[in-house]
N, CA, C and O atoms as a Maestro MAE file, in Angstrom:
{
 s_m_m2io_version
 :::
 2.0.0
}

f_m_ct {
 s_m_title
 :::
 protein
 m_atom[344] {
  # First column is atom index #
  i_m_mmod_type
  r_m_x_coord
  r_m_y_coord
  r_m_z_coord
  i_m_residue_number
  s_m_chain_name
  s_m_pdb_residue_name
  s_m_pdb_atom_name
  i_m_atomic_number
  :::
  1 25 124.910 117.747 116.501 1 A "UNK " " N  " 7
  2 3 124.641 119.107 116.928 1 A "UNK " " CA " 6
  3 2 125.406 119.349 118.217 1 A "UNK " " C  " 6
  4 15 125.155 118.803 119.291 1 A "UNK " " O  " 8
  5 25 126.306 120.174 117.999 2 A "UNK " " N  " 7
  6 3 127.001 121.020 119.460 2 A "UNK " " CA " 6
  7 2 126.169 120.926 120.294 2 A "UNK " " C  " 6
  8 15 124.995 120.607 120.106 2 A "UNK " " O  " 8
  9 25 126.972 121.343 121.873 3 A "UNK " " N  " 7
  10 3 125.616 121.542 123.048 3 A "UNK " " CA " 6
  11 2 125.866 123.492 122.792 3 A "UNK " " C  " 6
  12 15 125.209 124.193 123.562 3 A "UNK " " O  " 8
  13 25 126.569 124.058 121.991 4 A "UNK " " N  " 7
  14 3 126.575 125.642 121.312 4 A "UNK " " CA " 6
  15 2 125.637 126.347 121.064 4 A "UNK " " C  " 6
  16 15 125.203 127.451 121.393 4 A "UNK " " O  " 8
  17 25 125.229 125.029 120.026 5 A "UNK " " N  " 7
  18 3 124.110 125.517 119.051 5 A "UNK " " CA " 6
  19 2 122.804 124.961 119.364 5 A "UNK " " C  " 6
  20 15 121.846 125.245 118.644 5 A "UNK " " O  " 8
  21 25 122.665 124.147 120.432 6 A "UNK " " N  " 7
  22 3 121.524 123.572 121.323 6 A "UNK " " CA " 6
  23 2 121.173 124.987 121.843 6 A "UNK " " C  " 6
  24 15 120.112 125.574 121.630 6 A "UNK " " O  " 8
  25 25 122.122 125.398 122.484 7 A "UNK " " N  " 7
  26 3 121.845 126.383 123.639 7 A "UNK " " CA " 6
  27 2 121.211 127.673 122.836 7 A "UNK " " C  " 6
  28 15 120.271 128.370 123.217 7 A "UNK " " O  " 8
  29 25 121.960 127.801 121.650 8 A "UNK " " N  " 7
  30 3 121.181 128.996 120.841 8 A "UNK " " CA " 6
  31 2 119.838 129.236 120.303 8 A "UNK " " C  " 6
  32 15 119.014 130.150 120.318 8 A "UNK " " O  " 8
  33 25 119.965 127.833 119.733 9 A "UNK " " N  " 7
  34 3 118.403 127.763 119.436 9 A "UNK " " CA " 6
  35 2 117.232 127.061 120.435 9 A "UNK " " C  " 6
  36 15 116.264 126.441 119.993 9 A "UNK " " O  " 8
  37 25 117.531 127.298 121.969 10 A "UNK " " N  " 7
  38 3 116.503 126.973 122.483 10 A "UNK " " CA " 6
  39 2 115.530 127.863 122.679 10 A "UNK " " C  " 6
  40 15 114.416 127.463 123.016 10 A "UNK " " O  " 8
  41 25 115.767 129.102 122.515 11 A "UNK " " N  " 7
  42 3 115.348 130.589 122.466 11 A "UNK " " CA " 6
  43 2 114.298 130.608 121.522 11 A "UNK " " C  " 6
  44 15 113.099 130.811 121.712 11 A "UNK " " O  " 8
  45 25 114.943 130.356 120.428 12 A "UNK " " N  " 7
  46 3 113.932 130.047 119.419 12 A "UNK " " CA " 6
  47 2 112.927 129.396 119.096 12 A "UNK " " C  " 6
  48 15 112.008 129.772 118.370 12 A "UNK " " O  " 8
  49 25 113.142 127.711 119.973 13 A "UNK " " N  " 7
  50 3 112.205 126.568 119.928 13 A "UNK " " CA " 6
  51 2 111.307 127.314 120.809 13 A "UNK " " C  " 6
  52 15 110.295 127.660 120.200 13 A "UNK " " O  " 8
  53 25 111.332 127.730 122.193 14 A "UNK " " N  " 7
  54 3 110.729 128.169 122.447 14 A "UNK " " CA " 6
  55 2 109.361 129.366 122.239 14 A "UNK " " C  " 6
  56 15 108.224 129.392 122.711 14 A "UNK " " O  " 8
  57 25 110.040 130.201 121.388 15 A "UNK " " N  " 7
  58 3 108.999 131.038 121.139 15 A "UNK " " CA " 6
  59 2 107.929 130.508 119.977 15 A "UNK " " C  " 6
  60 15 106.807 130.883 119.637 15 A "UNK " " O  " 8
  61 25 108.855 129.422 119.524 16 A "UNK " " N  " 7
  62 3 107.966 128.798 118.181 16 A "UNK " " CA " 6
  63 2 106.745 128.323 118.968 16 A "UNK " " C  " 6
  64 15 105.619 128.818 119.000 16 A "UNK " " O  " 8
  65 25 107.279 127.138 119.660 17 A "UNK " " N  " 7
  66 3 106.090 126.667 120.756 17 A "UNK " " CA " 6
  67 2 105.172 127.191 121.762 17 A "UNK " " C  " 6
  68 15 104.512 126.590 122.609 17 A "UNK " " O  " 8
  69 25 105.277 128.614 121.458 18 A "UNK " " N  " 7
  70 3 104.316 129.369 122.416 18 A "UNK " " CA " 6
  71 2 103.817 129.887 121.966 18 A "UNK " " C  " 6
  72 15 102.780 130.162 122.569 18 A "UNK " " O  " 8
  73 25 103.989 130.686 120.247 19 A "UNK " " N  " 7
  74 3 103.249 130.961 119.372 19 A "UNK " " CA " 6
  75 2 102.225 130.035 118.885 19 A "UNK " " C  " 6
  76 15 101.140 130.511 118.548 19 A "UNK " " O  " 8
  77 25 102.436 128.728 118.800 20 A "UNK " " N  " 7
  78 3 102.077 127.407 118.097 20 A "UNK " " CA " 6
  79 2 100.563 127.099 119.534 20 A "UNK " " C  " 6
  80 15 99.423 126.660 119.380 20 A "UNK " " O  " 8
  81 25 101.299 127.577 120.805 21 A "UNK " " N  " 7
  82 3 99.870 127.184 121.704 21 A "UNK " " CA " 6
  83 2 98.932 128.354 121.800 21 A "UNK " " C  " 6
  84 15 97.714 128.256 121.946 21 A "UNK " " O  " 8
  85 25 99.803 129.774 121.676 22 A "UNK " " N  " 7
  86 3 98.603 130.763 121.535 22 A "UNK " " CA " 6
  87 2 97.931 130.627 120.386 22 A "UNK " " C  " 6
  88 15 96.761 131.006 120.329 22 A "UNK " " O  " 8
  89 25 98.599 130.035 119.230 23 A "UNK " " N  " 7
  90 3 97.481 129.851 117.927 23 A "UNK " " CA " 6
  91 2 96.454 128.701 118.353 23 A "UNK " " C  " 6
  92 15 95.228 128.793 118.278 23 A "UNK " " O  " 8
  93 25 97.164 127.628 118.803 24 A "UNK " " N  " 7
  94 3 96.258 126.801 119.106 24 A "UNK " " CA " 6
  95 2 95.067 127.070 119.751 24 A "UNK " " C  " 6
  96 15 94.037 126.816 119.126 24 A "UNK " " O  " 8
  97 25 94.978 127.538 120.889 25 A "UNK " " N  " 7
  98 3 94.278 127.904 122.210 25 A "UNK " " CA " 6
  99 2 92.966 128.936 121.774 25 A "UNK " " C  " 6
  100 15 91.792 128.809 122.122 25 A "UNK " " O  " 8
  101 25 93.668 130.181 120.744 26 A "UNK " " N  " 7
  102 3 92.703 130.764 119.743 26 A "UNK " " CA " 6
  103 2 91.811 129.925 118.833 26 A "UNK " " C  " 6
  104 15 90.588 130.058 118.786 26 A "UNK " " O  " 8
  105 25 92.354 129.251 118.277 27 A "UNK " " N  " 7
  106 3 91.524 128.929 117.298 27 A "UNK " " CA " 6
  107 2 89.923 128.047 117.890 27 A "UNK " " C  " 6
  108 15 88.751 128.257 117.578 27 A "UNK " " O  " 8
  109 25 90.621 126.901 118.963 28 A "UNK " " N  " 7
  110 3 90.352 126.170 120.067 28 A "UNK " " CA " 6
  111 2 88.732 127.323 120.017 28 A "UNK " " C  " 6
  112 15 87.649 127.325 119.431 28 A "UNK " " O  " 8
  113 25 89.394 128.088 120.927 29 A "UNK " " N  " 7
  114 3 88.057 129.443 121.574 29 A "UNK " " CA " 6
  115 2 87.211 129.776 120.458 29 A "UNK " " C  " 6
  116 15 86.053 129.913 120.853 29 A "UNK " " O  " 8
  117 25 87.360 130.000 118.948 30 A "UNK " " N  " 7
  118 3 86.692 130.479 118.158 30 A "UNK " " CA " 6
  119 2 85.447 129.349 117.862 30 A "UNK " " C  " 6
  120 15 84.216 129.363 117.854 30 A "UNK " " O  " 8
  121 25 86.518 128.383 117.630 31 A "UNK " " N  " 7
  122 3 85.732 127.047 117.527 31 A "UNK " " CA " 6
  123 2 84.554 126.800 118.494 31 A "UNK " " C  " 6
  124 15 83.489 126.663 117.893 31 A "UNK " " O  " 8
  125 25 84.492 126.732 119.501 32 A "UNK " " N  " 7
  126 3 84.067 126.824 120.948 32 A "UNK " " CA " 6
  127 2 82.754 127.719 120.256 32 A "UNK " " C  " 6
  128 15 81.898 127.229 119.521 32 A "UNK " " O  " 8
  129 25 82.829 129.083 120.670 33 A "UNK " " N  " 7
  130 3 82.045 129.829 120.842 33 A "UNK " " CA " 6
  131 2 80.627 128.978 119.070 33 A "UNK " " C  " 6
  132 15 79.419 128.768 118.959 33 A "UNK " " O  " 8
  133 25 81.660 128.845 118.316 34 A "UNK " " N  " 7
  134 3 80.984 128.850 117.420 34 A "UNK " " CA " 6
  135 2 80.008 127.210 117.236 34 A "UNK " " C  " 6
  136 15 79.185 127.040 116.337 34 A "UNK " " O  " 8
  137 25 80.254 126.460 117.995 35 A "UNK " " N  " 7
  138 3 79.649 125.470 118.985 35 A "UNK " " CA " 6
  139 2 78.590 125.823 119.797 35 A "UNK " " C  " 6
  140 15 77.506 125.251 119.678 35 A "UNK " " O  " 8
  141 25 78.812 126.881 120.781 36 A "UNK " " N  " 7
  142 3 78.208 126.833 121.086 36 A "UNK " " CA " 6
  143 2 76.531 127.680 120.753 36 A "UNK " " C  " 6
  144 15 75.462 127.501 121.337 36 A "UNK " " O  " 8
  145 25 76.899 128.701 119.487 37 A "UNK " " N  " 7
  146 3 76.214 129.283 119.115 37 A "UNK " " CA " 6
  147 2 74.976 128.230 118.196 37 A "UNK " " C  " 6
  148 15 73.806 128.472 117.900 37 A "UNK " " O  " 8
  149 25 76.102 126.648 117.858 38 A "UNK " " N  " 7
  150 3 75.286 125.855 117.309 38 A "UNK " " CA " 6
  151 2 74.372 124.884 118.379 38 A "UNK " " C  " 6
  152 15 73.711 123.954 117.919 38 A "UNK " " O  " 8
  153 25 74.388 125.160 119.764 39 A "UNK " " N  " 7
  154 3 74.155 124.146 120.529 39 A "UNK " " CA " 6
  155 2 72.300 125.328 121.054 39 A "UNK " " C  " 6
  156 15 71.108 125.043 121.167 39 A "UNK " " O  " 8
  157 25 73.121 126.577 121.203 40 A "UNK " " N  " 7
  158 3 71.607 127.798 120.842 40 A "UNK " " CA " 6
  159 2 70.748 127.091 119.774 40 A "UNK " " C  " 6
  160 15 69.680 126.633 120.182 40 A "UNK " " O  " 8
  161 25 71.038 126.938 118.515 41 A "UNK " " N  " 7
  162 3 70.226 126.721 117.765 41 A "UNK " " CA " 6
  163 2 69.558 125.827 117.827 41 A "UNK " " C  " 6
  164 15 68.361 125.878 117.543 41 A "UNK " " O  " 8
  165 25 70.227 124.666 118.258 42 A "UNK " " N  " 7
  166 3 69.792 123.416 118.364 42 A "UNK " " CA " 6
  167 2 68.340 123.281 119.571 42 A "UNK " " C  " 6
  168 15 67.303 122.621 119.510 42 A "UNK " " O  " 8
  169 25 68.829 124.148 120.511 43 A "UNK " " N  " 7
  170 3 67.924 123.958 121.425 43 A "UNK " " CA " 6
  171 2 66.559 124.923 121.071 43 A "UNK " " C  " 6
  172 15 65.547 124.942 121.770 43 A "UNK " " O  " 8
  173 25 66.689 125.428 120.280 44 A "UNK " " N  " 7
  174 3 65.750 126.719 119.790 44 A "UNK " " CA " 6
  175 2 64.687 125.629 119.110 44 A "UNK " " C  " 6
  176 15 63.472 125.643 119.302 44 A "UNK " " O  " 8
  177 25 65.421 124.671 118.264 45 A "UNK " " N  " 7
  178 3 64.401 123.646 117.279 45 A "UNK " " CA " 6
  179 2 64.096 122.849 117.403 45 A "UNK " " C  " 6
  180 15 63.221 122.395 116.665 45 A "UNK " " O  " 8
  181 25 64.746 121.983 118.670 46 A "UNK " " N  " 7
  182 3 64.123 121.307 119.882 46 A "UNK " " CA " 6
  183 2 62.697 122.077 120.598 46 A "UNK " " C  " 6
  184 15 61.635 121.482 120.782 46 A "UNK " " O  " 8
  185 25 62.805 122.693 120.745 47 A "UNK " " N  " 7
  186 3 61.553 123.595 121.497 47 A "UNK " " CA " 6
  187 2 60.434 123.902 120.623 47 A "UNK " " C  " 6
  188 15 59.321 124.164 121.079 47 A "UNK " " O  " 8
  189 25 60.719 123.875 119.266 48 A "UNK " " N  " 7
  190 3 60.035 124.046 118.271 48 A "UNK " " CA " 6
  191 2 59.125 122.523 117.863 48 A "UNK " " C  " 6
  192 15 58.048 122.244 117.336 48 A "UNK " " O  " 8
  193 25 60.174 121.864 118.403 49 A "UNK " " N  " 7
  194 3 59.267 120.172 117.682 49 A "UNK " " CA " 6
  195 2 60.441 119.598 117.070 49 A "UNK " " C  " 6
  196 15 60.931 118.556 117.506 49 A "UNK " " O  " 8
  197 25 60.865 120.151 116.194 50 A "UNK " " N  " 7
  198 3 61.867 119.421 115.799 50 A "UNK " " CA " 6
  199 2 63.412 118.577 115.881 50 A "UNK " " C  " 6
  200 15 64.490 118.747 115.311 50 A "UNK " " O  " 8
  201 25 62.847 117.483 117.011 51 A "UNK " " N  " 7
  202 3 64.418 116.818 117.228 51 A "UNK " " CA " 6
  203 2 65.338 116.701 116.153 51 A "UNK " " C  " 6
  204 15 65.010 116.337 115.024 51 A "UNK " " O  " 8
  205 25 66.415 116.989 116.478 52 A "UNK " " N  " 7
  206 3 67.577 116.136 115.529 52 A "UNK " " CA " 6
  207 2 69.047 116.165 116.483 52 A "UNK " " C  " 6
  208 15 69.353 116.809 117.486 52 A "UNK " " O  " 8
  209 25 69.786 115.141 115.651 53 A "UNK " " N  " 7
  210 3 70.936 114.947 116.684 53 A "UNK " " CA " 6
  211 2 72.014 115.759 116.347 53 A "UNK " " C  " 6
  212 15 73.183 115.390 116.459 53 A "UNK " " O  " 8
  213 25 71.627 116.977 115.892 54 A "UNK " " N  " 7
  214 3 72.878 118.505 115.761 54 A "UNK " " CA " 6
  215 2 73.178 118.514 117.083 54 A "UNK " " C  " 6
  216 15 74.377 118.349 117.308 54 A "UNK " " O  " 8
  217 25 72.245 118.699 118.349 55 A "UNK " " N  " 7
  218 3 72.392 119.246 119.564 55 A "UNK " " CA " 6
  219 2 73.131 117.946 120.259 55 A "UNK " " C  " 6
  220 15 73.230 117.855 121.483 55 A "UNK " " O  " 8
  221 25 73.378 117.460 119.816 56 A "UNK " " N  " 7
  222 3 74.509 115.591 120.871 56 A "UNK " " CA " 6
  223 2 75.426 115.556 119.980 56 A "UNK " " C  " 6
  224 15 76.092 114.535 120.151 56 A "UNK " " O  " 8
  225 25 75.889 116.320 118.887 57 A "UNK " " N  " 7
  226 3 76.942 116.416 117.739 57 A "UNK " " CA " 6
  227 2 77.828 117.767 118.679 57 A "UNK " " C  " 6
  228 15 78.844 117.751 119.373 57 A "UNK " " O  " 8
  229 25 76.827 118.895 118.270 58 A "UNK " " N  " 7
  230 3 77.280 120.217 119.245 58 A "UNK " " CA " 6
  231 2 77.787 119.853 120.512 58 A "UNK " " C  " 6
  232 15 78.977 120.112 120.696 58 A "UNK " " O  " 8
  233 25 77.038 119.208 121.608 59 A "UNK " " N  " 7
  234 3 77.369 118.873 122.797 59 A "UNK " " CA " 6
  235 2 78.916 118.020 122.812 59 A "UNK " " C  " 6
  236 15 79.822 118.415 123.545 59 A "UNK " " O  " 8
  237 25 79.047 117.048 122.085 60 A "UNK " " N  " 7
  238 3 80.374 115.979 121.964 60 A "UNK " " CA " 6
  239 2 81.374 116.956 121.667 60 A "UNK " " C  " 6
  240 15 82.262 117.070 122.512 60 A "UNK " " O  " 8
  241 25 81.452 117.972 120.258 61 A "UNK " " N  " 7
  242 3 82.365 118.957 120.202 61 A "UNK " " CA " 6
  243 2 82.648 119.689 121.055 61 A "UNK " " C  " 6
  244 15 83.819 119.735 121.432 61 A "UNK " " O  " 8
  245 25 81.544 120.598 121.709 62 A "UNK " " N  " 7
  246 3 81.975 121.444 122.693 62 A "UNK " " CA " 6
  247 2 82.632 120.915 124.045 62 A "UNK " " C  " 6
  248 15 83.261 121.609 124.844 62 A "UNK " " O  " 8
  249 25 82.372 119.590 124.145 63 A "UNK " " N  " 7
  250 3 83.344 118.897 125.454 63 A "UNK " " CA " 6
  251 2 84.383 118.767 125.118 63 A "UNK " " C  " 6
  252 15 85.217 119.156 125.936 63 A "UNK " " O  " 8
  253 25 84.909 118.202 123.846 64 A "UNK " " N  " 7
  254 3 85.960 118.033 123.259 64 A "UNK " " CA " 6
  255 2 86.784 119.386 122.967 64 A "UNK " " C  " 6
  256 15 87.988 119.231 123.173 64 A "UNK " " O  " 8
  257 25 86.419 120.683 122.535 65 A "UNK " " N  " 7
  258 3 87.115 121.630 122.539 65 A "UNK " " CA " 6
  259 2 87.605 122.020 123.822 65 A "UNK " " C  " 6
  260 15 88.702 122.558 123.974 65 A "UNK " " O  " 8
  261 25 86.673 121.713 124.905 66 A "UNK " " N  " 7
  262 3 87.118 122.139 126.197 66 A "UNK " " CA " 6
  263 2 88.198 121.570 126.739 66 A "UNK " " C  " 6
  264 15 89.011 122.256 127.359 66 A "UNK " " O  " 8
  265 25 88.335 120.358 126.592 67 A "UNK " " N  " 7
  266 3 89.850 119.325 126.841 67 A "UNK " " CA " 6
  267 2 91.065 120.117 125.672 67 A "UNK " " C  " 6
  268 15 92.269 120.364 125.740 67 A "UNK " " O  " 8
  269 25 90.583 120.210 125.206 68 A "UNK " " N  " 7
  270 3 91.902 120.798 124.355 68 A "UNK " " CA " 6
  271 2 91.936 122.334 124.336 68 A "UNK " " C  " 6
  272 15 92.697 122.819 123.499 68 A "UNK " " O  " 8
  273 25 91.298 123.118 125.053 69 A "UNK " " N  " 7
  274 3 91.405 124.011 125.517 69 A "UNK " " CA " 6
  275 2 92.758 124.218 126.708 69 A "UNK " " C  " 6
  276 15 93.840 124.801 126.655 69 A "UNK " " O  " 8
  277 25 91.943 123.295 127.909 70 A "UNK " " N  " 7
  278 3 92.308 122.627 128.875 70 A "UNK " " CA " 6
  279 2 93.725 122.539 129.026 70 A "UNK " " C  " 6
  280 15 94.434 123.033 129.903 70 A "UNK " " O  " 8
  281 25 94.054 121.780 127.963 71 A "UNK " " N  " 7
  282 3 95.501 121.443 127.613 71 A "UNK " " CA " 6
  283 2 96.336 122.060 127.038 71 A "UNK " " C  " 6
  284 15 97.542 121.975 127.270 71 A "UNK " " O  " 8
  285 25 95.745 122.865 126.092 72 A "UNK " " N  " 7
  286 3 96.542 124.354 125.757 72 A "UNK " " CA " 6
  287 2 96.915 125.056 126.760 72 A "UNK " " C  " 6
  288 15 98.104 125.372 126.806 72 A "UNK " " O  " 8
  289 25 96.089 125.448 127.732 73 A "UNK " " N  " 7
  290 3 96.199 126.085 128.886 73 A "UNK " " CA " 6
  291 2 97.280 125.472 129.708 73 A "UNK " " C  " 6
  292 15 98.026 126.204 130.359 73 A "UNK " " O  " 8
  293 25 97.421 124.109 129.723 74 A "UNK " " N  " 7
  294 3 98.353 123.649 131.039 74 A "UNK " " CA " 6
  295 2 99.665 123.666 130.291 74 A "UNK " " C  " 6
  296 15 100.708 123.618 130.942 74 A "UNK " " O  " 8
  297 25 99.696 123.744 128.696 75 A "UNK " " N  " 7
  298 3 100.921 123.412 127.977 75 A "UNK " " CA " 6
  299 2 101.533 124.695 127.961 75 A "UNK " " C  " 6
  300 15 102.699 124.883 127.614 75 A "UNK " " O  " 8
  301 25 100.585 125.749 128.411 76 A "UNK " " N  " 7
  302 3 101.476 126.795 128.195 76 A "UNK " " CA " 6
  303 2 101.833 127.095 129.340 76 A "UNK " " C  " 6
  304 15 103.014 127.375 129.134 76 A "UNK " " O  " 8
  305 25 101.630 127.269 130.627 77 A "UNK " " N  " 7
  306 3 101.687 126.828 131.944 77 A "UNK " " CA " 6
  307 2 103.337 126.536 132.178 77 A "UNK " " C  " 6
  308 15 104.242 127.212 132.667 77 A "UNK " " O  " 8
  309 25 103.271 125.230 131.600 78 A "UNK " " N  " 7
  310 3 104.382 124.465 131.492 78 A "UNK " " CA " 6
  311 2 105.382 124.815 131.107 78 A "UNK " " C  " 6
  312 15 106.462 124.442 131.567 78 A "UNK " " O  " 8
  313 25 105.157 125.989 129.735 79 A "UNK " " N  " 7
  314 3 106.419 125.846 128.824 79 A "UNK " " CA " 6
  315 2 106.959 127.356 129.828 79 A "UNK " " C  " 6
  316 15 108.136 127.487 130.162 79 A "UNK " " O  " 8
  317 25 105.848 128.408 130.202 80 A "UNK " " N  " 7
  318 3 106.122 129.342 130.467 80 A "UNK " " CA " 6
  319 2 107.042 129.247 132.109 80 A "UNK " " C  " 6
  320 15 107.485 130.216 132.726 80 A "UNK " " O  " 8
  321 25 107.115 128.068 132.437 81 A "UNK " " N  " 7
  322 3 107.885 127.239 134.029 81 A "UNK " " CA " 6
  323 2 109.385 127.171 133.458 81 A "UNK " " C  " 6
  324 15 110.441 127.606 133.919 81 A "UNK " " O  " 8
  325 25 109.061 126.403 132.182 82 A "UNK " " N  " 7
  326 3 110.590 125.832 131.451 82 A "UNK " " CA " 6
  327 2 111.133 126.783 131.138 82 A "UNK " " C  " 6
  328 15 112.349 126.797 131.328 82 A "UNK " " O  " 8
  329 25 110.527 127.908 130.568 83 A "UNK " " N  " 7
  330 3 111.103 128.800 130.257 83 A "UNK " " CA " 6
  331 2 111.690 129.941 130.923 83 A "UNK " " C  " 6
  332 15 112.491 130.632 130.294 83 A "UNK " " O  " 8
  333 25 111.408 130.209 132.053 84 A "UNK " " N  " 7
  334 3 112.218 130.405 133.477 84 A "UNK " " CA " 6
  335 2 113.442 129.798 134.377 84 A "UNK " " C  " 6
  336 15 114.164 130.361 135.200 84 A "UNK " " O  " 8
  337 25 113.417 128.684 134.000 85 A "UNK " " N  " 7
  338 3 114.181 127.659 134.104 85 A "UNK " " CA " 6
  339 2 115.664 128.101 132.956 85 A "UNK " " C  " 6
  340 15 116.848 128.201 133.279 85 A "UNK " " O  " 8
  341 25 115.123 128.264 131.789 86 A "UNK " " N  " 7
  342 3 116.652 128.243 130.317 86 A "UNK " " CA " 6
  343 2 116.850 129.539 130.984 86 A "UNK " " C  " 6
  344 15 117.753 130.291 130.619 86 A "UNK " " O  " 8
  :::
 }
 m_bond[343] {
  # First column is bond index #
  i_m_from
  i_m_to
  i_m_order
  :::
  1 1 2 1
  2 2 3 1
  3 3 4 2
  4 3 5 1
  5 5 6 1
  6 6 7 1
  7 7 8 2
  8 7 9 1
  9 9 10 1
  10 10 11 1
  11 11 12 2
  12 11 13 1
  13 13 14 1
  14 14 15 1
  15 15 16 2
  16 15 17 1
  17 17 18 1
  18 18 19 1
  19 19 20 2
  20 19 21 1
  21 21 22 1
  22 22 23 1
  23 23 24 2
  24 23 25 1
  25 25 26 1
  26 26 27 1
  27 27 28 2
  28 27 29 1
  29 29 30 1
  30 30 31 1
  31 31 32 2
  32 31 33 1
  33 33 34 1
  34 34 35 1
  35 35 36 2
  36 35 37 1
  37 37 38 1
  38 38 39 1
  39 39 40 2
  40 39 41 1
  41 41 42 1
  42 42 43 1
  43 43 44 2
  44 43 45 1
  45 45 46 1
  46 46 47 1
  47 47 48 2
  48 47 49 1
  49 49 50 1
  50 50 51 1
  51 51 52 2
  52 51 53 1
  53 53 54 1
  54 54 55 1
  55 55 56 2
  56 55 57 1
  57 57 58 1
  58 58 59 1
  59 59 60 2
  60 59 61 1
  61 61 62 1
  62 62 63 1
  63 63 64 2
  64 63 65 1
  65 65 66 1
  66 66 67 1
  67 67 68 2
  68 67 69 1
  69 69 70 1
  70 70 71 1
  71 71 72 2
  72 71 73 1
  73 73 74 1
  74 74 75 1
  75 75 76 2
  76 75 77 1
  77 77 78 1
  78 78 79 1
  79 79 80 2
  80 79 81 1
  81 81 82 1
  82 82 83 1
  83 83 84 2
  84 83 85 1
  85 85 86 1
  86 86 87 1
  87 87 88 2
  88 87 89 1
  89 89 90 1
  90 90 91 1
  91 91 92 2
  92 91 93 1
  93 93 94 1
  94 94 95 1
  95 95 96 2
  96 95 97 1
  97 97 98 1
  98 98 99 1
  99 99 100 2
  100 99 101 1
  101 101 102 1
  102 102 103 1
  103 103 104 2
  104 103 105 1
  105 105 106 1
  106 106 107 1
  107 107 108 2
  108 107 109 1
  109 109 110 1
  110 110 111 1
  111 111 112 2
  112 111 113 1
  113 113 114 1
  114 114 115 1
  115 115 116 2
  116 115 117 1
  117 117 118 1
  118 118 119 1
  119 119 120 2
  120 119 121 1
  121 121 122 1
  122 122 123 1
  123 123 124 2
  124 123 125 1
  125 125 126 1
  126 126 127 1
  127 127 128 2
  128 127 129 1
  129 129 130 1
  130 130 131 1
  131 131 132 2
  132 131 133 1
  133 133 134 1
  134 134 135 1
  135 135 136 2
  136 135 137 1
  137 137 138 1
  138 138 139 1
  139 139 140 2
  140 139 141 1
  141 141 142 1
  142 142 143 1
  143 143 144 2
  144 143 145 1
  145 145 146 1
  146 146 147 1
  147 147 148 2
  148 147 149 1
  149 149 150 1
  150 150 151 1
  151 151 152 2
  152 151 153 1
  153 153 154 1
  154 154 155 1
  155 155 156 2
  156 155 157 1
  157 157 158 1
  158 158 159 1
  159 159 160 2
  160 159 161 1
  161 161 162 1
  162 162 163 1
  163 163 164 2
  164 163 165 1
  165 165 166 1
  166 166 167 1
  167 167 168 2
  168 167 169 1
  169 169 170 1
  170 170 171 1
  171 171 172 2
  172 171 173 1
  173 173 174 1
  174 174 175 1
  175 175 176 2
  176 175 177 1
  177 177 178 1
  178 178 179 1
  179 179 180 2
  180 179 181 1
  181 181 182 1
  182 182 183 1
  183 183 184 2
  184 183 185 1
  185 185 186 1
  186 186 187 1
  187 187 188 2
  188 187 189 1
  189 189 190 1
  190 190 191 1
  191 191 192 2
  192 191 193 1
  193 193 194 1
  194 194 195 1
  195 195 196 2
  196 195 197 1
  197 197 198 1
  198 198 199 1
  199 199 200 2
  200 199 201 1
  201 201 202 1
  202 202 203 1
  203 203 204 2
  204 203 205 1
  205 205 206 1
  206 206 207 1
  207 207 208 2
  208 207 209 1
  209 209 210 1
  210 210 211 1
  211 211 212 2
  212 211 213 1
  213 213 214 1
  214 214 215 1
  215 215 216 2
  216 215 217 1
  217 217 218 1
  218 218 219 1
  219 219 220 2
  220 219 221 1
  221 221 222 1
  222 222 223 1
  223 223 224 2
  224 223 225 1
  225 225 226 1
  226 226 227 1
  227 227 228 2
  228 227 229 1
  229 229 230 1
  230 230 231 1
  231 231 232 2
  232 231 233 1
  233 233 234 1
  234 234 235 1
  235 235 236 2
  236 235 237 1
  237 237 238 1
  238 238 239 1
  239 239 240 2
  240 239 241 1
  241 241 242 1
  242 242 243 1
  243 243 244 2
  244 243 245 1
  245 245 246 1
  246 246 247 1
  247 247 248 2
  248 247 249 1
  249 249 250 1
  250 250 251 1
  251 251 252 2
  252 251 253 1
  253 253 254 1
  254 254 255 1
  255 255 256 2
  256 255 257 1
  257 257 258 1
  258 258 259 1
  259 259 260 2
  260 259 261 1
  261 261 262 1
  262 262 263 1
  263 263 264 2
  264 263 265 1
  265 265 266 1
  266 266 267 1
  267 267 268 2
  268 267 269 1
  269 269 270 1
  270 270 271 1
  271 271 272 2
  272 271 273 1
  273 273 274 1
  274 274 275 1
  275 275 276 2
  276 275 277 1
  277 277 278 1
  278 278 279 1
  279 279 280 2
  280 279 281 1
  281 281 282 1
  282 282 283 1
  283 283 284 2
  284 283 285 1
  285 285 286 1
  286 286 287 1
  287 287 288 2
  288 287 289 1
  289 289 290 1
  290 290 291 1
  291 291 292 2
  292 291 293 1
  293 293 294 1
  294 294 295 1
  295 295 296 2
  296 295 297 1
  297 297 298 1
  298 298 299 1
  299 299 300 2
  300 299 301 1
  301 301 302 1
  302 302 303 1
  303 303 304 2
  304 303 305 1
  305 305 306 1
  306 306 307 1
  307 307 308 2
  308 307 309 1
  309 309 310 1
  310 310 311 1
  311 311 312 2
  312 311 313 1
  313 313 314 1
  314 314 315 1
  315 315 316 2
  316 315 317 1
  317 317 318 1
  318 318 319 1
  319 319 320 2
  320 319 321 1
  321 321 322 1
  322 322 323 1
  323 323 324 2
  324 323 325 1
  325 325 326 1
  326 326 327 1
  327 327 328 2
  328 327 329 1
  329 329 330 1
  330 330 331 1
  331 331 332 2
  332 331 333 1
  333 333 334 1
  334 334 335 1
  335 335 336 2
  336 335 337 1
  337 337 338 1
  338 338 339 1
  339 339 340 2
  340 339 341 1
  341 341 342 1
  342 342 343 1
  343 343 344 2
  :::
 }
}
């Protein structure tokens, strides 16, 4: 590959990869909310009597979406630096 046709399609890589983190970052949030709407419930049937381990299932996900939230956020950060830079 030329350094031509590097240069042309960095334009492109780029927007791929920023589409690819705003999808990410969305989906990330939907997920999230919908966590946490399960972590409501959980605590609703806890209060009721009924333990179960939905609410430490909910809890592990919703930390975990938050790191990859997290990182969506800094990746786009990043690309949107680099991309000032080309």
């Amino acid at each position: 590959m030329s350094s031509d046709s590097m240069v042309t399609a960095a334009p492109s890589a780029w927007r791929t990869m920023e589409t690819a983190l705003r999808g990410l970052s969305t989906t990330v949030l939907v997920v999230a909310v919908l966590t946490a709407i399960l972590v409501i419930v959980s605590l609703l049937s806890i209060l009721r009597g009924n333990v179960d381990l939905s609410f430490l299932l909910a809890i592990a996900v919703f930390l975990a979406l938050r790191d990859v939230l997290a990182f969506s956020r800094g990746a786009m950060d990043r690309m949107r630096q680099l991309g000032e830079l080309v």
